[in-house]
SEMARVEX-166827 format. One record per atom (N, C-alpha, C): x, y, z; residue number from 1. Coordinates in steps of 0.05 Angstrom, whole numbers. Last residue first. Example, Ala and Ser with C-alpha at 12.3 -4.5 7.8 and 13.67 -1.06 7.14 Angstrom:
// SEMARVEX-166827
(pt (257,-45,142),2);
(pt (273,-21,143),2);
(pt (258,1,157),2);
(pt (264,-114,156),1);
(pt (246,-90,156),1);
(pt (264,-66,156),1);
This chain:
// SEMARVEX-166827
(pt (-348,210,-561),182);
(pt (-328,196,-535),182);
(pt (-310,216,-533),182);
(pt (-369,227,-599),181);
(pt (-381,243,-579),181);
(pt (-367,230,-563),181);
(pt (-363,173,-649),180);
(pt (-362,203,-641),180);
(pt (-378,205,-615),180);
(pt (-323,119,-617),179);
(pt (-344,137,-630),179);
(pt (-348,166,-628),179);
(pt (-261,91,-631),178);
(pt (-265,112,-615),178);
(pt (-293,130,-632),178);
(pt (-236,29,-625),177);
(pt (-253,49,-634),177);
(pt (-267,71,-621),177);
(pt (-176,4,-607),176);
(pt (-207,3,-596),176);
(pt (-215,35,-616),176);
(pt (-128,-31,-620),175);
(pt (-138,-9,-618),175);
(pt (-165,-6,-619),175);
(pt (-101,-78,-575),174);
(pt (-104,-76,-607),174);
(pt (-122,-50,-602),174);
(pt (-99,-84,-526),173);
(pt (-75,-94,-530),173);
(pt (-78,-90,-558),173);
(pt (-112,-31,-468),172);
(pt (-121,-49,-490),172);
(pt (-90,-58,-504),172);
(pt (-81,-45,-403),171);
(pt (-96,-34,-423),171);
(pt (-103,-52,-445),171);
(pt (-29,-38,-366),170);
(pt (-45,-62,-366),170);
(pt (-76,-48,-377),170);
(pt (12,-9,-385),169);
(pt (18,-34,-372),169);
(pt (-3,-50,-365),169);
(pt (16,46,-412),168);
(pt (-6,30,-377),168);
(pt (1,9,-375),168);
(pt (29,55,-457),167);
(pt (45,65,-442),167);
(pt (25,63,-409),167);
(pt (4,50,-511),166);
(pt (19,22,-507),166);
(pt (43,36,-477),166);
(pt (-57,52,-539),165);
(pt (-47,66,-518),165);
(pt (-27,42,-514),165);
(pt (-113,88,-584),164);
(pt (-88,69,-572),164);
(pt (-66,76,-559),164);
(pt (-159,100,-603),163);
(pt (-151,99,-585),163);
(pt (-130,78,-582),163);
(pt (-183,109,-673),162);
(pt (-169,96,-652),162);
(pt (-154,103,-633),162);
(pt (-226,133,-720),161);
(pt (-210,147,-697),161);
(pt (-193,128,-685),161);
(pt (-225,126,-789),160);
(pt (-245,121,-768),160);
(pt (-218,139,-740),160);
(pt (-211,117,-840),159);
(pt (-222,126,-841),159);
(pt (-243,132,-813),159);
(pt (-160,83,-829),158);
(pt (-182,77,-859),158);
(pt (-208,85,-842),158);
(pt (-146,123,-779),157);
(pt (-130,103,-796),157);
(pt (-156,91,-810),157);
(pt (-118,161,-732),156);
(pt (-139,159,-748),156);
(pt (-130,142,-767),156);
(pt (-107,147,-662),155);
(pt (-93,152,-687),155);
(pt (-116,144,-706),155);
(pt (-92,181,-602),154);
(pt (-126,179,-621),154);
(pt (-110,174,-654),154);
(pt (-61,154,-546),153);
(pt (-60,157,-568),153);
(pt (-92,164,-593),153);
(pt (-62,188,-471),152);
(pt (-60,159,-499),152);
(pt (-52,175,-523),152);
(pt (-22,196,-415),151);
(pt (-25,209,-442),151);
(pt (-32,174,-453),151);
(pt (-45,214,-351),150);
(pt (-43,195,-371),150);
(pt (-42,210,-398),150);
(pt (-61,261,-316),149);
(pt (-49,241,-306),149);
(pt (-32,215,-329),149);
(pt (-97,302,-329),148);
(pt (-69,302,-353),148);
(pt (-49,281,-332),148);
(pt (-128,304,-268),147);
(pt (-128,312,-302),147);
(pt (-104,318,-311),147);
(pt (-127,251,-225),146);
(pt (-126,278,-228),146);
(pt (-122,280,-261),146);
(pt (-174,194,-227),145);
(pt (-148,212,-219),145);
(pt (-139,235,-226),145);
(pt (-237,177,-209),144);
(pt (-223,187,-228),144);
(pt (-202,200,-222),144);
(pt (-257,124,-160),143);
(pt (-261,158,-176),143);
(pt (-234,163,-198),143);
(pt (-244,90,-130),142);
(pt (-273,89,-135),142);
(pt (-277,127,-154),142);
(pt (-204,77,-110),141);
(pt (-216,99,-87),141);
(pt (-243,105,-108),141);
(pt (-192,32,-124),140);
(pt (-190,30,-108),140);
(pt (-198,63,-80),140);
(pt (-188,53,-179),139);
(pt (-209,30,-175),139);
(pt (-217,35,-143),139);
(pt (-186,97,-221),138);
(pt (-177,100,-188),138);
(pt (-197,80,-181),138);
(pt (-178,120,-280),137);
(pt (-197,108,-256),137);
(pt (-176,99,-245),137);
(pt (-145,169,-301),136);
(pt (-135,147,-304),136);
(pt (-168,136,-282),136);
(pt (-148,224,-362),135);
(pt (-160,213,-328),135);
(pt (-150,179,-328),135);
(pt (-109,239,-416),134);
(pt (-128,226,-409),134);
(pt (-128,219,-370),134);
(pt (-102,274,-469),133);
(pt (-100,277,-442),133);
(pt (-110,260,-430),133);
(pt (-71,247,-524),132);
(pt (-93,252,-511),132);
(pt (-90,249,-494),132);
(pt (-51,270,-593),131);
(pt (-44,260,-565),131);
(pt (-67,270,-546),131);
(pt (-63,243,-654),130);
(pt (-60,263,-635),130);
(pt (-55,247,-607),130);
(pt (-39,229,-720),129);
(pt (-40,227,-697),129);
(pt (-42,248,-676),129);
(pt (-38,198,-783),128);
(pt (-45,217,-764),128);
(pt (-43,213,-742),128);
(pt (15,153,-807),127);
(pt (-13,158,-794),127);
(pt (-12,192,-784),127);
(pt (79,152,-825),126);
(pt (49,161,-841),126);
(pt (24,160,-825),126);
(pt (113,144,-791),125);
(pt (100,116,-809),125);
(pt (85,129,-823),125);
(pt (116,179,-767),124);
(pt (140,180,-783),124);
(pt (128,156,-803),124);
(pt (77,174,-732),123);
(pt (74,195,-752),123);
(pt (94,195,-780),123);
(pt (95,124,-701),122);
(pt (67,126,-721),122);
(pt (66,151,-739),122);
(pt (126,160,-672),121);
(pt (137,130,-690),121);
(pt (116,128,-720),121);
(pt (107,187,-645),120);
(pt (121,192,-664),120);
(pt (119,176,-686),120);
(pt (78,150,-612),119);
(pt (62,163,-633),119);
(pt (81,181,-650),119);
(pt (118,126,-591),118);
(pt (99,108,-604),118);
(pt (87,123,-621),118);
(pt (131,180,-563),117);
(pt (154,160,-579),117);
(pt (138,136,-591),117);
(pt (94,177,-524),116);
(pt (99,203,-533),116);
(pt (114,183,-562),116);
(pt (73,130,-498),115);
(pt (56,141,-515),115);
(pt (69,161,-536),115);
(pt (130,123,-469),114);
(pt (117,101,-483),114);
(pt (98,120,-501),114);
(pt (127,170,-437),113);
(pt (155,169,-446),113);
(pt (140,145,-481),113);
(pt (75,178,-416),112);
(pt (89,203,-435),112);
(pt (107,192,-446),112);
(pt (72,124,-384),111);
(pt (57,130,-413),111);
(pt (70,162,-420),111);
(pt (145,95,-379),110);
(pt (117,106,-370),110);
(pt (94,124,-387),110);
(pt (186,49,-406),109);
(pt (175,74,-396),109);
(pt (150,74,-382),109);
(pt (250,9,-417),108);
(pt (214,12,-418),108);
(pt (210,44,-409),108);
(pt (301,4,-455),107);
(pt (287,3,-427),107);
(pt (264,9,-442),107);
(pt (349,18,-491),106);
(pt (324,-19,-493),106);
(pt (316,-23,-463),106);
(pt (368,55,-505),105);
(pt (378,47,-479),105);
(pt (364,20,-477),105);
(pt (351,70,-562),104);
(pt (375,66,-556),104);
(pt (379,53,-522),104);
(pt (291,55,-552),103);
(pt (310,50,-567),103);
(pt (336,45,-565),103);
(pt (273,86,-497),102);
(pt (270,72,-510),102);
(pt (277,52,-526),102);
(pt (310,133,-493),101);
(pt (305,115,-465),101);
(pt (303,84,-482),101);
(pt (309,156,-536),100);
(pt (330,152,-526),100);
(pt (324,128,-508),100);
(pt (255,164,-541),99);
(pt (266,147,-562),99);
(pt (298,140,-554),99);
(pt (251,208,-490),98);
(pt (233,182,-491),98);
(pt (256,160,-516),98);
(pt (278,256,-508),97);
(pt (285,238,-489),97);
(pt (268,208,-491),97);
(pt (250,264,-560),96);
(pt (279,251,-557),96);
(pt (286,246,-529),96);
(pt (196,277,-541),95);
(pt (204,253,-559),95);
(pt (238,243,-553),95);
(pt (190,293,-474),94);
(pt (207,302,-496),94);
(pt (215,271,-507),94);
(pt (184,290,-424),93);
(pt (162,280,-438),93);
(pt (171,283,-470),93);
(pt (230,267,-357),92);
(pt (227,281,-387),92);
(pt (199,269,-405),92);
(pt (248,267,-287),91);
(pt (235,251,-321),91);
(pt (227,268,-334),91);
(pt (283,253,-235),90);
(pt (276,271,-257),90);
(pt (255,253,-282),90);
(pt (287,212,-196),89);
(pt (314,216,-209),89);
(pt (304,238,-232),89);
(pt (254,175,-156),88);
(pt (259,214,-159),88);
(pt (275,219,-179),88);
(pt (245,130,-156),87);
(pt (270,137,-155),87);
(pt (278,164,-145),87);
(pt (203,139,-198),86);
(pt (198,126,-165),86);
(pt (228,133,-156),86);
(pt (216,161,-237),85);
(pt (194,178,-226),85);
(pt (194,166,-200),85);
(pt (249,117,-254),84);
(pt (260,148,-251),84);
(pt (239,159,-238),84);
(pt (212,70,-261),83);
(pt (235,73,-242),83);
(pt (239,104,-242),83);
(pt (170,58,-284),82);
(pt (170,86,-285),82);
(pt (195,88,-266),82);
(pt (147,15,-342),81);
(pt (164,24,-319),81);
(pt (159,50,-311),81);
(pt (126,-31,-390),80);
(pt (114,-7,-371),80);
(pt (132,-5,-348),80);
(pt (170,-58,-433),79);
(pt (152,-53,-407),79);
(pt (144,-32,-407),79);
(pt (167,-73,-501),78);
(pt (171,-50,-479),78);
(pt (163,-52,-463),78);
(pt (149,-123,-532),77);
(pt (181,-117,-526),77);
(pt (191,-88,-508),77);
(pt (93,-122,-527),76);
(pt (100,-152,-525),76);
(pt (134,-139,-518),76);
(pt (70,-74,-545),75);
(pt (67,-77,-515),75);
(pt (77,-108,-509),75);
(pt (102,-77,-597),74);
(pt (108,-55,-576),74);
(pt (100,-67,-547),74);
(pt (60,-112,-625),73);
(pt (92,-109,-623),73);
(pt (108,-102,-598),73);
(pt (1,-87,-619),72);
(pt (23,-112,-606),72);
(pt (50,-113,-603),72);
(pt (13,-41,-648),71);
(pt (14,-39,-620),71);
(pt (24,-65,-601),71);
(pt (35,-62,-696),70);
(pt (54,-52,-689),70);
(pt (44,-39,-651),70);
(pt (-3,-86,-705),69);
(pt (7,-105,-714),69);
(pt (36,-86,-690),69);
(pt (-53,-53,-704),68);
(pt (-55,-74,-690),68);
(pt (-29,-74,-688),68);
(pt (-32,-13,-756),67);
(pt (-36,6,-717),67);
(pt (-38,-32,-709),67);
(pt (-42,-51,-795),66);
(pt (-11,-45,-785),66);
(pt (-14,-28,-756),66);
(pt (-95,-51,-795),65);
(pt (-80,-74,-788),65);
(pt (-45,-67,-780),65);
(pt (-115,4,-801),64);
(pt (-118,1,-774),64);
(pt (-105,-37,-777),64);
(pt (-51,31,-838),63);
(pt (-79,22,-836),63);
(pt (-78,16,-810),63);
(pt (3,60,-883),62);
(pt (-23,66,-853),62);
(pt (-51,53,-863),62);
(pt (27,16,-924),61);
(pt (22,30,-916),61);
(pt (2,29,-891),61);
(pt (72,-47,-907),60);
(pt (49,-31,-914),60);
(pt (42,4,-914),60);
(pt (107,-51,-851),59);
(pt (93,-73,-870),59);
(pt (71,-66,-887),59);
(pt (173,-34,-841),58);
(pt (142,-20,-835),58);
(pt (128,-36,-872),58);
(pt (219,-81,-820),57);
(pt (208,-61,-838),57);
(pt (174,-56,-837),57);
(pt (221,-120,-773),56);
(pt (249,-117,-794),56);
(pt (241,-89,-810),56);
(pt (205,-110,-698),55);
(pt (203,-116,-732),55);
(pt (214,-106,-762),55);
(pt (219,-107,-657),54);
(pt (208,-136,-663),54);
(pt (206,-135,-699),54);
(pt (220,-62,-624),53);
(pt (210,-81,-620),53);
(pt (195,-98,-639),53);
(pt (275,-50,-650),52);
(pt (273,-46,-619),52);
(pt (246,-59,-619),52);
(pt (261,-42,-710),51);
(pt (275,-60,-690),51);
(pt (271,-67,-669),51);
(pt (224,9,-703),50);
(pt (220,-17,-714),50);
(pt (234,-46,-704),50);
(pt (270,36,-687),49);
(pt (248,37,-665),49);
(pt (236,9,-678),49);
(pt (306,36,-733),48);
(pt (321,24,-704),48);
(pt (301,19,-687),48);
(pt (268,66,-770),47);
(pt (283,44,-778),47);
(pt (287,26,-743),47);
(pt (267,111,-750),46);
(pt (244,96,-748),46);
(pt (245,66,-762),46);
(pt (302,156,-710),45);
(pt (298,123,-736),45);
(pt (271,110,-733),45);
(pt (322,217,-689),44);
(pt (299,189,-695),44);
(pt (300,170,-715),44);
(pt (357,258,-688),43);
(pt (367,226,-685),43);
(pt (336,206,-685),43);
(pt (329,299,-693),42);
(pt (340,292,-707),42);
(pt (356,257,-719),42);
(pt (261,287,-658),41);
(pt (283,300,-651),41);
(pt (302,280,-685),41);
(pt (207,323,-698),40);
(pt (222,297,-682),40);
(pt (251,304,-678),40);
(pt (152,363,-678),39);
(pt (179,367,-681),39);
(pt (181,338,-673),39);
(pt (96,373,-673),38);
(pt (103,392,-682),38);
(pt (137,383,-695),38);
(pt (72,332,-632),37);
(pt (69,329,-660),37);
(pt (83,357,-681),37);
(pt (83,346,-581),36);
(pt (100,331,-600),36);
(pt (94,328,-627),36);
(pt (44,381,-564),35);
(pt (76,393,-573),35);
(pt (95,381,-586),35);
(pt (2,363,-547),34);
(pt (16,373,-532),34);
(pt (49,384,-543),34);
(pt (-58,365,-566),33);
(pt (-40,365,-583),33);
(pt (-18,382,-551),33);
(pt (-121,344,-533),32);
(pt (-104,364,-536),32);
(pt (-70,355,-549),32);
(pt (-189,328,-525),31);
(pt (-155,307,-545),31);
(pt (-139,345,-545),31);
(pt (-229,341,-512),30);
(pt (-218,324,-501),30);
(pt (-196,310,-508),30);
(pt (-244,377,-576),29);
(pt (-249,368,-553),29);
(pt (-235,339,-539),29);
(pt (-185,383,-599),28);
(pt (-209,379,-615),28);
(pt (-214,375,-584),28);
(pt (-122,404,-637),27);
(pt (-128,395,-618),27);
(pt (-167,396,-625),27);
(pt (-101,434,-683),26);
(pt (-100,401,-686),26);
(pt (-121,393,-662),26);
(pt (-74,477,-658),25);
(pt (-106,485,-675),25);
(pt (-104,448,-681),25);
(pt (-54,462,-604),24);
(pt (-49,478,-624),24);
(pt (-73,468,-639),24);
(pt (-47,487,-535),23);
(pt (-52,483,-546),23);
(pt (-56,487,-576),23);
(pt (31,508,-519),22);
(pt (-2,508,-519),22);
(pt (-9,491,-542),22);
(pt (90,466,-506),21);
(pt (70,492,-519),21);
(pt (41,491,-516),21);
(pt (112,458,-436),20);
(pt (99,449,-464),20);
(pt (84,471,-474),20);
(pt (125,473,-390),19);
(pt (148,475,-415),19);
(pt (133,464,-436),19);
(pt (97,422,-357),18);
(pt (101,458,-352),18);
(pt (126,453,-378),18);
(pt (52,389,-340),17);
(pt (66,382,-367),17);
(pt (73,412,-366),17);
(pt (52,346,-284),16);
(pt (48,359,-303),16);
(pt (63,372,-321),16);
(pt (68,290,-262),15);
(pt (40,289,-288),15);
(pt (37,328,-292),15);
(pt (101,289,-228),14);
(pt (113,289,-255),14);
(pt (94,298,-276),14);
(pt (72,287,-174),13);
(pt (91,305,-187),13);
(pt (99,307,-214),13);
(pt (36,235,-187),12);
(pt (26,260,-189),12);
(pt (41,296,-195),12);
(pt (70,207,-199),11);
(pt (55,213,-216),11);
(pt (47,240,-214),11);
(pt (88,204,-139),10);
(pt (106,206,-158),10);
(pt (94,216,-177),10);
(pt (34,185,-112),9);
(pt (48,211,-105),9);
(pt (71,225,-120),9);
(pt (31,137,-139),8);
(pt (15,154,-150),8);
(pt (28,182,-138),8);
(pt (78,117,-111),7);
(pt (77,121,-133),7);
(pt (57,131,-145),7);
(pt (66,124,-55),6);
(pt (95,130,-68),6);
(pt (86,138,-98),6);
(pt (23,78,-55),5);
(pt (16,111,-52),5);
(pt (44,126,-59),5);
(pt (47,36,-68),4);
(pt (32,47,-86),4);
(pt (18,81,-73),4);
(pt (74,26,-26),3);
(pt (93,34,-45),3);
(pt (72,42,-70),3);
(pt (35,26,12),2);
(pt (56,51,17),2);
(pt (74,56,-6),2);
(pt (17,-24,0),1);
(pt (0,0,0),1);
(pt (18,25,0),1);
């Protein structure tokens, strides 16, 4: 119990997002564009990220079978971690820090580090993509956790919305449809 109050108490310091640009005209109710979709850092591969979990070359163009093929992927060769936020040791939401962590260091993350660098990934692949603020439920206090606790993913792909998210550690495992007015 003490190490999970640690750690939402950790979240809770890190979950906010100060040094990020505002909101940008991409953004749409309940889905706010936090700054990554603007810039990848120079050193990105999307070659090496491919690697890093599991797969030789991007199989196709953007569709909702390659978002499956490549969420599986991901949530099968990246944990969910957040050591540095439990640790105290600082944490970063910055694509290039994340693809660093990621990739080059072949650790896991936490959903900014995991979501942020997945949805690059996906942009560099050709999908759309936004980033989405998201409340986490709080089973155990029966309510909703504080706002911009969680980043997912809304990637649009043959013609529809998907929620996908490969930075919870225990979520959806293929991308769930996202109706209008959700």
């Amino acid at each position: 119990a003490r190490a999970a109050e640690r750690s939402r108490a950790a979240r809770r310091r890190v979950g906010a997002l100060e040094g990020r640009p505002p909101p940008c005209e991409r953004s749409f109710p309940r889905v706010v564009c936090l700054g990554w979709c603007h810039t990848l850092p120079a050193v990105f591969s999307a070659e090496r990220y491919l690697a890093r979990i599991g797969l030789d070359a991007q199989i196709g163009p953007p569709s909702v079978d390659l978002l499956a093929a490549l969420q599986l992927a991901h949530l099968i060769r990246v944990p969910f971690e957040n050591l540095h936020a439990f640790h105290h040791r600082g944490v970063r939401t910055d694509v290039e820090w994340s693809y660093a962590k990621v990739v080059e260091q072949q650790r896991g993350g936490w959903c900014f580090e995991l979501n942020g660098a997945f949805g690059a990934l996906l942009r560099r692949l050709g999908f759309a993509v936004d980033y989405a603020s998201c409340r986490v439920w709080e089973a155990d206090l029966a309510d909703w956790g504080p706002r911009h606790d969680h980043l997912g993913l809304i990637v649009h792909a043959d013609g529809a919305r998907w929620f996908v998210d490969v930075g919870f550690g225990d979520c959806c495992i293929h991308p769930l449809l996202v109706e209008s007015g959700e």
